[in-house]
C-alpha positions as CSV (number, residue, x, y, z in Angstrom):
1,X,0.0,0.0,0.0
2,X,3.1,2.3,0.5
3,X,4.6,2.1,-2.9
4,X,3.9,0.9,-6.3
5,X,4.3,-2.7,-7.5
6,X,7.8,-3.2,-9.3
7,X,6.1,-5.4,-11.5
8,X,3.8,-2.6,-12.4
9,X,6.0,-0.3,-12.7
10,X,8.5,-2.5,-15.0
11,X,5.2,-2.9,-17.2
12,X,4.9,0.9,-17.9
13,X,8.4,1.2,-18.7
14,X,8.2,-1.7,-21.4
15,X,4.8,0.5,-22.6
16,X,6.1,3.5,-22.9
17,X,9.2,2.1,-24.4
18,X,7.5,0.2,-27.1
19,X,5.9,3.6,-27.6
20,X,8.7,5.3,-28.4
21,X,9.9,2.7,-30.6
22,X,7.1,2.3,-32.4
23,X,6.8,6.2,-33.0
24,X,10.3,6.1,-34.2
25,X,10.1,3.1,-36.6
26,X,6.3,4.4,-38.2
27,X,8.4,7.7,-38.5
28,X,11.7,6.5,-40.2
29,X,10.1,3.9,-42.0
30,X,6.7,4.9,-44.2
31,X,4.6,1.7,-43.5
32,X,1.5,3.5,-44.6
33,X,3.3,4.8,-47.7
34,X,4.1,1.4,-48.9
35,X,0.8,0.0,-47.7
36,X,-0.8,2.6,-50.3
37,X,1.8,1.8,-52.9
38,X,1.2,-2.3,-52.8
39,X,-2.7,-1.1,-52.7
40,X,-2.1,0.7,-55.8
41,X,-0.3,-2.0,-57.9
42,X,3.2,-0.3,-57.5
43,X,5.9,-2.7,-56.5
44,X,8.0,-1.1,-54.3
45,X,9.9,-2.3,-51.5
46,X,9.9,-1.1,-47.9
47,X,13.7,-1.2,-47.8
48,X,13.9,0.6,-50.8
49,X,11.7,3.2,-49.0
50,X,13.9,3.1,-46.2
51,X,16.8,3.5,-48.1
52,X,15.2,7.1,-49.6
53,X,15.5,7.8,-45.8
54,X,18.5,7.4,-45.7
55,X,19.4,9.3,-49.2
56,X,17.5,12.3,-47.7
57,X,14.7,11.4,-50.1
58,X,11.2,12.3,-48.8
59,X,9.4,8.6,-50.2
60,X,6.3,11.0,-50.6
61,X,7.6,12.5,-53.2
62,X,8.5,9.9,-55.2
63,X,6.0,7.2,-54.5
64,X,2.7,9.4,-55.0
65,X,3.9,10.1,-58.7
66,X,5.0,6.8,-59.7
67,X,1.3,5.4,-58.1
68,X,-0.3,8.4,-60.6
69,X,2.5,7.3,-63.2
70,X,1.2,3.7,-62.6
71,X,-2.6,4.7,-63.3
72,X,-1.6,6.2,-66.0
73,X,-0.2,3.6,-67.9
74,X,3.5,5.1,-68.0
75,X,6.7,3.5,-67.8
76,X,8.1,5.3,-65.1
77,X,10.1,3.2,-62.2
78,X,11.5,4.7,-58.3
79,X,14.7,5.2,-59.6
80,X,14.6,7.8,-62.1
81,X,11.7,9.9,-60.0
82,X,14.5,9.4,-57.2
83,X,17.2,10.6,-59.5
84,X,15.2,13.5,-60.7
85,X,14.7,14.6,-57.2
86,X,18.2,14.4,-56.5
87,X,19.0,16.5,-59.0
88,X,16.5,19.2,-58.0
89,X,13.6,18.7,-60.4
90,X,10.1,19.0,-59.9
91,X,9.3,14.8,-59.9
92,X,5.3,15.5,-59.6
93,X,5.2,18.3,-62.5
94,X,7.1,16.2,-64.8
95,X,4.5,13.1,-63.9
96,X,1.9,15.1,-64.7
97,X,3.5,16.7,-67.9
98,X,3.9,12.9,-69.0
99,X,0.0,12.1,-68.5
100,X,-0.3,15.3,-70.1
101,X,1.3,14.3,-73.3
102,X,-0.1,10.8,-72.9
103,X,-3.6,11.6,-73.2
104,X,-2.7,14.5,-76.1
105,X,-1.1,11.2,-78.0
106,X,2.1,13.6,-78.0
107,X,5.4,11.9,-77.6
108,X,7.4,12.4,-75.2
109,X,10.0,10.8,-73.1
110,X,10.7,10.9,-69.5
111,X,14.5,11.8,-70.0
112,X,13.2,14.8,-72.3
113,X,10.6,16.4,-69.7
114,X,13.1,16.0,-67.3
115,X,15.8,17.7,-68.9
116,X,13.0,20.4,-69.9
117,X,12.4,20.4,-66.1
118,X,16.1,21.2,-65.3
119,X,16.5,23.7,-68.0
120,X,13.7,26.1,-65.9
121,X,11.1,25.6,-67.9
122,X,7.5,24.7,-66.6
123,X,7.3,20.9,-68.3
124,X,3.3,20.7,-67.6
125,X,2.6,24.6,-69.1
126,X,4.6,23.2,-72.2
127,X,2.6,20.4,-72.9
128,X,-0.4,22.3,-72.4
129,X,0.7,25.2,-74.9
130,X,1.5,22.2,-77.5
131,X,-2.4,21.2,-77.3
132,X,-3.7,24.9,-76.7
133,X,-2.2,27.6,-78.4
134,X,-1.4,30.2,-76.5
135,X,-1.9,34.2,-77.5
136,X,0.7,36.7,-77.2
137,X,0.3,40.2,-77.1
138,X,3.3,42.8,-78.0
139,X,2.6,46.1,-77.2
140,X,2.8,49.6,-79.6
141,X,5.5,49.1,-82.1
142,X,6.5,52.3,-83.6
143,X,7.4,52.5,-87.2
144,X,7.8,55.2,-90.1
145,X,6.4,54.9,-94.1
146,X,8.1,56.6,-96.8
147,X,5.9,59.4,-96.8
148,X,7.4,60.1,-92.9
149,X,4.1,59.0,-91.2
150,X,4.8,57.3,-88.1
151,X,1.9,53.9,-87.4
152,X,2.2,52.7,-83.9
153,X,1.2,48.9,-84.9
154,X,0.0,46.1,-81.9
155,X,0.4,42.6,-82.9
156,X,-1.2,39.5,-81.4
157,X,0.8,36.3,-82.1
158,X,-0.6,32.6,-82.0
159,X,2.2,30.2,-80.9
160,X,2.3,26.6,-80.0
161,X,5.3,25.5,-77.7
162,X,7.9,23.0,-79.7
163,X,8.9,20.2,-77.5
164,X,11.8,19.4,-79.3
165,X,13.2,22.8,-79.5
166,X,12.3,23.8,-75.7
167,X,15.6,23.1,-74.4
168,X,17.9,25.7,-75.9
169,X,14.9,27.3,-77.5
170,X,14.4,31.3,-77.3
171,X,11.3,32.5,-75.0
172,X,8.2,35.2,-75.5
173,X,10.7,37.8,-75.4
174,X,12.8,36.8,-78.6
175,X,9.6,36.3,-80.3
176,X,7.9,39.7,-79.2
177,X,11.5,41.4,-80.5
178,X,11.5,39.6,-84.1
179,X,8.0,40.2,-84.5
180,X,8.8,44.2,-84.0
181,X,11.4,44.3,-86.5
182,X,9.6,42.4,-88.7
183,X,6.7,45.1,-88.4
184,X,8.8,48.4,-88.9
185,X,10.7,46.8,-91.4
186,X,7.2,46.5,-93.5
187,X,5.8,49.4,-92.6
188,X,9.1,51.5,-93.6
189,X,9.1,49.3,-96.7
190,X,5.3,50.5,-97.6
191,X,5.1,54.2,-100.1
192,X,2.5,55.8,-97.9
193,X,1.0,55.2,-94.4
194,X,-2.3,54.9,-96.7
195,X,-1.5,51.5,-97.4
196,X,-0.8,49.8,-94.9
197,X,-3.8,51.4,-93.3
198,X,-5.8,49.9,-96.2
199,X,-4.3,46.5,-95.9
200,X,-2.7,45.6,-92.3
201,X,-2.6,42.1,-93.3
202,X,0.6,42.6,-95.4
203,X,2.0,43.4,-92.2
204,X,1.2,39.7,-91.2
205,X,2.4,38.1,-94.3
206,X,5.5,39.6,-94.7
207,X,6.6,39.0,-91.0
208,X,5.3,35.3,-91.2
209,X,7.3,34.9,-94.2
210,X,10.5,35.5,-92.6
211,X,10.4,32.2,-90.5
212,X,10.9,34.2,-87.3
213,X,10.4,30.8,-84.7
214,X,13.5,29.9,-86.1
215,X,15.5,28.8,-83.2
216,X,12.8,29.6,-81.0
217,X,10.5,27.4,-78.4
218,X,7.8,27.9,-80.2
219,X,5.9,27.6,-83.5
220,X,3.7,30.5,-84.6
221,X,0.5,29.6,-86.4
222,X,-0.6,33.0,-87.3
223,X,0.0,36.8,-86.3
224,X,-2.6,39.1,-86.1
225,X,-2.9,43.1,-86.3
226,X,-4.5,43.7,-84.0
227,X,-4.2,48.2,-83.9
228,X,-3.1,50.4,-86.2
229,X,-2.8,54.0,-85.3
230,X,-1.8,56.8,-87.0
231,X,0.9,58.9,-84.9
232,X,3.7,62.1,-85.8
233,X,4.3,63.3,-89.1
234,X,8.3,62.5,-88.7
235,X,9.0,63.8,-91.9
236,X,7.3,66.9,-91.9
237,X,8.8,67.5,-88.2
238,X,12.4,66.4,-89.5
239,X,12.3,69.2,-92.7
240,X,10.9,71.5,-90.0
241,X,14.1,71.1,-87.8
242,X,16.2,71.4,-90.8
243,X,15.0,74.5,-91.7
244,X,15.3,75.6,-88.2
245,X,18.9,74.7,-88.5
246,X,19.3,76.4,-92.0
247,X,18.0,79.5,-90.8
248,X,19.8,79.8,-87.4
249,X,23.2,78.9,-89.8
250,X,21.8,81.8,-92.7
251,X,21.7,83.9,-89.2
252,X,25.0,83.2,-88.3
253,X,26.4,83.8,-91.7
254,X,24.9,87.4,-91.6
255,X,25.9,88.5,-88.2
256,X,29.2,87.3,-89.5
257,X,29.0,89.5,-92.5
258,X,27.7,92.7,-91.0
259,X,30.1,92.2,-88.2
260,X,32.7,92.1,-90.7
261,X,30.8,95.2,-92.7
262,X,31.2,97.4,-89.8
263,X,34.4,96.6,-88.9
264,X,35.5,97.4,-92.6
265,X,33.5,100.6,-91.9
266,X,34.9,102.2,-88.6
267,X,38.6,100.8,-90.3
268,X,37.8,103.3,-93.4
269,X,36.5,106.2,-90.6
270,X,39.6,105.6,-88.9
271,X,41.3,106.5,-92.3
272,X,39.4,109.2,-93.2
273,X,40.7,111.0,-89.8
274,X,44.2,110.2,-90.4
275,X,43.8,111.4,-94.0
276,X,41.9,114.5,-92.5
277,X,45.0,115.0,-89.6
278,X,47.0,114.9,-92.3
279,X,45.4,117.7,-94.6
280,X,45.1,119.9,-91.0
281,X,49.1,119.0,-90.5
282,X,50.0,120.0,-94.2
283,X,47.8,123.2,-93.8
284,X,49.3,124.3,-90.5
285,X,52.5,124.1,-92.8
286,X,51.3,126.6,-95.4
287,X,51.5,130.0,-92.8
288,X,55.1,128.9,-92.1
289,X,55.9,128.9,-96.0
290,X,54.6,132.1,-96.4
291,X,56.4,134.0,-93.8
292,X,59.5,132.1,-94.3
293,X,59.0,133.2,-98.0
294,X,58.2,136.8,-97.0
295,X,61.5,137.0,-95.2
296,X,63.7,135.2,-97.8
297,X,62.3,138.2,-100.1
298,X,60.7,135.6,-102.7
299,X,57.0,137.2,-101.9
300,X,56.5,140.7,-101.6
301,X,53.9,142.2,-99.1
302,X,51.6,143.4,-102.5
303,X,51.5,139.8,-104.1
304,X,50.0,138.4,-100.1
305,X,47.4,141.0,-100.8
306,X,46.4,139.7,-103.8
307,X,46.5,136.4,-102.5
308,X,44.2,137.4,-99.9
309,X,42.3,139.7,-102.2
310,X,41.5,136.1,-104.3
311,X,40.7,134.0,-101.2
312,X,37.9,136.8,-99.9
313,X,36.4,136.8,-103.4
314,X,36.4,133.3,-103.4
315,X,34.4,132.5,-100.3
316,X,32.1,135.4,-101.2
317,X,31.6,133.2,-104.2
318,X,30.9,130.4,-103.1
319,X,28.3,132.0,-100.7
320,X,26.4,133.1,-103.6
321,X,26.5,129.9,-104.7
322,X,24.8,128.2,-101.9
323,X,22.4,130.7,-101.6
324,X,21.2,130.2,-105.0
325,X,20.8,126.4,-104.6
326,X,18.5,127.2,-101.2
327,X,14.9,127.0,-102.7
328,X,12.9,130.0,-102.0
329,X,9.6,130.8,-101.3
330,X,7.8,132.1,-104.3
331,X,4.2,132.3,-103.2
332,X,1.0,129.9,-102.6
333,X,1.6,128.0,-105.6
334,X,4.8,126.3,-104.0
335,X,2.7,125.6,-100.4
């Protein structure tokens, strides 16, 4: 009554003991997993699952496929699921990629989804495309015609994903890129903006005709126009900038020349003054040849007179003269 019964308490022991055990074995070794796969018709064997422990190899993921893989009619076995895993692929994408393509009588081998798988490309979404086209969309391609009227052109492009080509294969982007070269190549190819307006489907014939899913993932079944709008007149707005240019040079040009006009002209006013000092210098010299000549006796006093005499009467001359070219006032009829 004072303590337990050893006996008792050796039973609880062995209880809790075969607890833990039991816990550790049902959680190290998938018994419920391999019950479902021998339910399922998958021969697998619990050492093998074991072994995945041991590899680091969550059984889940490789037994649920191969059971779906087994459904399906495929010939898929543990190993390559398990090395698949291993090698960081998506085992239960590329199952279902491979029921995919079973039921869309599309052939394709495990080896090639899986290498599809570890190229980065979604395995599943690739079958799928290859039974439903997909549709994409490139947005406002700009593009001049010959007349200098810039289209801004949106395409929409039908493509189908090639299995074979998907490894290595250029994505959307490469096929969005040719696709806009191919459209301002034909537009700037086109007379007028007026005809491509009036027939957007050359647009689609001449890119189509240049193979552009050449070394692509894909195969495009058709391209569609699916915009056309009219945008700048570039070649109106380009003459208009060169004449801007023209003029500003023309404007150059004659500040140029008038700077060089009035240059030439203060460089012939600076001549005229020296000219003009020098008349004033020889001048001042004529006073000083007169009295030296009055001294040296070779003009007398009466011949300076005279000389004098003549200059008076000709500044009372030319007086006259400007007074007869002043216009006068002859009466009313001149008002």
């Amino acid at each position: 009554m004072n303590g337990l019964d050893p006996a008792l308490i050796s039973l609880f022991l062995l209880i809790a003991l075969g607890a833990i055990v039991l816990s550790v074995f049902f959680t190290f070794v998938p018994v419920m997993l391999w019950i479902s796969a021998l339910a399922s018709g998958v021969s697998i064997g619990i050492f093998t699952l074991v072994g995945m422990r041991l590899r680091r190899v969550v059984p889940s993921r490789i037994v649920n496929p191969l059971i779906k893989a087994h459904k399906a009619g495929l010939d898929v076995n543990a190993n390559q699921l398990e090395s698949h895993y291993l090698a960081g692929g998506n085992v239960d994408r590329v199952v279902d990629a491979l029921i995919a393509a079973e039921r869309a009588n599309i052939d394709l081998k495990f080896e090639r989804a899986a290498a599809i798988d570890l190229a980065g490309r979604d395995v599943l979404e690739a079958v799928q495309m290859s039974v439903n086209p997909s549709v994409i969309e490139t947005p406002f391609v700009s593009a001049v015609a010959r007349d200098g009227i810039e289209l801004k052109v949106k395409a929409r492009v039908t493509v189908r994903a090639n299995i074979e080509r998907l490894v290595g294969g250029a994505g959307e982007e490469t096929i969005i890129a040719r696709v806009g070269e191919g459209i301002v190549t034909s537009v700037g190819s086109s007379d007028t903006h007026k005809q491509v307006l009036e027939n957007p489907d050359r647009i689609s014939r001449t890119v189509l005709d240049k193979g552009l899913d050449s070394g692509t993932a894909f195969e495009i079944l058709s391209i569609d126009i699916a915009d056309v709008d009219v945008g700048r007149n570039i070649g109106a707005n380009l003459q208009i900038e060169q004449a801007e240019a023209d003029k500003q040079i023309s404007q150059a040009r004659a500040e140029e020349r008038r700077a060089m006009a009035v240059a030439h002209e203060q460089e012939m006013k600076a001549k005229v003054q020296e000219m003009h000092a020098k008349v004033v210098e020889a001048e001042a010299e004529v006073p000083l040849a007169m009295s030296e000549a009055l001294r040296g006796g070779n003009m007398g006093v009466m011949d300076y007179l005279n000389m004098k005499n003549l200059e008076s009467d000709t500044e009372m001359r030319q007086s006259f003269g400007k007074q007869a070219d002043t216009p006068k006032d002859r009466g009313p009829e001149n008002k």
